[in-house]
KEVEXSE-486035 format. One line per 10 residues: number of its first residue (from 1); their letters; for each residue x, y, z of C-alpha. Coordinates in steps of 0.001 Angstrom, whole numbers, plus 500000, padded with zeros to 6 digits. Example, Ala and Ser with C-alpha at 12.3 -4.5 7.8 and 13.67 -1.06 7.14 Angstrom:
KEVEXSE-486035
1) as) 512300,495500,507800; 513670,498940,507140
***
This chain:
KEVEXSE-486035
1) xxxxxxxxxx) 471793,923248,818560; 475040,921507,817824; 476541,918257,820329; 479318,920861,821088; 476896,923761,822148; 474461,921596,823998; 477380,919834,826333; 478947,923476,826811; 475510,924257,827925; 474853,921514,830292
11) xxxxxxxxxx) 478518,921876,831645; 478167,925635,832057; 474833,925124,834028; 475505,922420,836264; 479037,920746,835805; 479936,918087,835520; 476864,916470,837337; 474872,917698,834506; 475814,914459,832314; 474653,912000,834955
21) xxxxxxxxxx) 470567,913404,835016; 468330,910410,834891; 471296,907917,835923; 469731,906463,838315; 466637,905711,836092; 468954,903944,833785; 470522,901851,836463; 466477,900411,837344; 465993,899657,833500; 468878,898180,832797
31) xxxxxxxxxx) 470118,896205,835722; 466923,894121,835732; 466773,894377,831752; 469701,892888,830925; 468843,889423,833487; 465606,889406,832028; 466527,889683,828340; 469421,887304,828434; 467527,884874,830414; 464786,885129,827838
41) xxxxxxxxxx) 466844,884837,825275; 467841,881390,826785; 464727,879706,827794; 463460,880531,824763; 466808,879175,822507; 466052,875950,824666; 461764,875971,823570; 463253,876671,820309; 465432,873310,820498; 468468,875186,818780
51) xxxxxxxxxx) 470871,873582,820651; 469894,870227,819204; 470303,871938,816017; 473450,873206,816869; 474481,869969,817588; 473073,868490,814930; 474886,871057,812635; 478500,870262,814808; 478134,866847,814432; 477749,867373,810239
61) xxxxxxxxxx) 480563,869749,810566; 478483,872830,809894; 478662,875745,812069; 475425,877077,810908; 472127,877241,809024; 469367,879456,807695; 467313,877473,810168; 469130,878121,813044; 470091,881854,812053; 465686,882062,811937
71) xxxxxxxxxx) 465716,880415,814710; 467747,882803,817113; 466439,885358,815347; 462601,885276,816068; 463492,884151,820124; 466184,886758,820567; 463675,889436,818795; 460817,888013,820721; 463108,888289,824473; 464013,892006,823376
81) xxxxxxxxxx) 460058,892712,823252; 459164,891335,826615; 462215,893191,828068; 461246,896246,826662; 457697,895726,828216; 459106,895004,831177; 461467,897714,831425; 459345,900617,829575; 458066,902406,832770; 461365,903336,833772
91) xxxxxxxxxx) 462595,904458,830789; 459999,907043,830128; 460839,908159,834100; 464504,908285,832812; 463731,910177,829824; 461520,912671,831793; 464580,913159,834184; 466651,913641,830981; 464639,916252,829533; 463778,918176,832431
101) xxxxxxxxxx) 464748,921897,833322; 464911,920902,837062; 467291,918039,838654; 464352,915775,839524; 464585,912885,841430; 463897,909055,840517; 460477,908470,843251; 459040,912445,842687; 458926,911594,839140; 457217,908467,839521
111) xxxxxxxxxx) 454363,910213,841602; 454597,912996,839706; 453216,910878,836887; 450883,908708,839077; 449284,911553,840218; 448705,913945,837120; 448403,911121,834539; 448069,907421,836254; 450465,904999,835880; 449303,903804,832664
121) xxxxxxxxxx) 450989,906779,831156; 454161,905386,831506; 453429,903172,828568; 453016,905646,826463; 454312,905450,822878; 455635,901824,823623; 454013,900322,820381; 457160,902855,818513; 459683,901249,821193; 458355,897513,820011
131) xxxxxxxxxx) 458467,898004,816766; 461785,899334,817194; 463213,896922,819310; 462392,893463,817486; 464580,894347,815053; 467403,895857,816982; 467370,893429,819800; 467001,890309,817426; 469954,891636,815020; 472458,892382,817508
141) xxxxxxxxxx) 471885,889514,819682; 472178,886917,816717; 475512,888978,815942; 476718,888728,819435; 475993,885074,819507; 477910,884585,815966; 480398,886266,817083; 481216,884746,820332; 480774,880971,818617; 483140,882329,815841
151) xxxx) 486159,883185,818270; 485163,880016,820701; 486195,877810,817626; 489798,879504,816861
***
C-alpha cells in the first residue's frame, strides 16, 4: 500500500482524528525522554571533563579535536541508550495504539498487556531499539552540538 492510499484510508475511516492514534503515548515517551536524555547528555559531558577540553582547545585557538568529537560521541550515544531504556515501555504502548484496528486508549493498553503478557513484555525487541539508537542518538547529538557552537562563534 502506497503513503497516498494508506492516509486516504485512515482519513476515510476516521477523519481527521485518525492521524493523532497513539498521541498521547508519544507525549509520555517523549516529554520525560527528552529531560532525561539531554540531562544525560550533560552530566555525562561534565564526567567526561569535555568542557576542560573545550577550554583547553579555546584557549589554543582550536574549536575542536578528534578527542573531543570521541568524547561527545560515546556520552551522547551512551545518554540515548539509557533514554531509550527508560522510555521503551511506552513506546511499544504507542506503537500498539498505532497499529491497532480499534481506537484504544493509553491505560487499557497498558493492562491489556499486564494482564495477557506481564509487564516485562513491554521490553520486547529493545536489544534492536539499542543497537539502533547508539548510533542515531550519538550522531545527531554531536551534530546538534557542532552546529550550535558553529553559529555561537559568528
Amino acid at each position: 500500500m502506497s503513503y497516498r492510499e494508506e492516509i486516504a484510508r485512515v482519513y476515510g475511516q476516521e477523519g481527521w482524528i485518525g492521524f493523532t492514534r497513539g498521541y498521547t503515548a508519544m507525549l509520555c515517551r517523549d516529554s520525560p525522554g527528552f529531560g532525561v536524555y539531554f540531562c544525560l547528555f550533560e552530566a555525562f559531558k561534565q564526567a567526561a571533563g569535555t568542557p576542560l577540553l573545550e577550554q583547553r582547545l579555546q584557549e589554543e585557538g582550536k574549536h575542536a579535536s578528534t578527542e573531543l568529537i570521541v568524547k561527545k560521541f560515546l556520552v551522547a550515544g551512551t545518554a540515548g541508550c539509557i533514554t531509550w531504556t527508560f522510555c521503551y515501555p511506552m513506546d511499544t504502548v504507542k506503537s500498539k495504539m498505532q497499529t491497532s484496528t480499534d481506537r484504544l486508549r493509553l491505560r487499557d493498553v497498558v493492562r491489556q498487556v499486564a494482564k495477557e503478557q506481564g509487564l516485562s513484555k513491554l521490553y520486547r525487541g529493545i536489544h534492536v531499539q539499542l543497537m539502533r539508537a547508539f548510533p542515531s542518538t550519538a550522531t545527531s547529538l554531536l551534530i546538534y552540538e557542532t552546529v550550535s557552537e558553529s553559529l555561537a562563534r559568528q
